[in-house]
C-alpha positions, 0 to 999 in steps of 0.5 A: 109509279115512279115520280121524278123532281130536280132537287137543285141546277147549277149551268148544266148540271142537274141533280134529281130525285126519283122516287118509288115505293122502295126508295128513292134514287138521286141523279147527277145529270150534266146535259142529257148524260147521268154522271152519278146514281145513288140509291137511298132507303129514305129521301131525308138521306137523299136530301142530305147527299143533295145538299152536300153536292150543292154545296160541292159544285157551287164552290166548284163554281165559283173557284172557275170564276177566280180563275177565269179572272 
């Protein structure tokens, strides 16, 4: 039985955790298209890659608003 949650969005992109028995997978979704898959033994490691491309996309985020002014 897999469990599937949405760690964190920012506009259309979605990052998810779908998790099993055998470990857990992380998802970058824009829309309904995933754009990044990445498999962890552990979900400690997988929160942590989740937080790192956070952190990546808000400050993407926020370098388009500077420019668009």
């Amino acid at each position: 039985m897999n469990d599937e949650r949405q760690l964190w969005r920012i506009d259309d992109v979605r990052c998810v955790m779908i998790s099993c028995c055998s470990g857990a997978e992380l998802q970058l979704r824009v829309g309904d298209d995933i754009t990044l898959r990445e498999l962890y033994p552990t979900k400690s490691d997988l929160y942590e890659r989740a937080r790192t491309l956070q952190d990546e996309h808000a400050h993407r985020q926020s370098n388009v608003g500077e420019f668009a002014n």
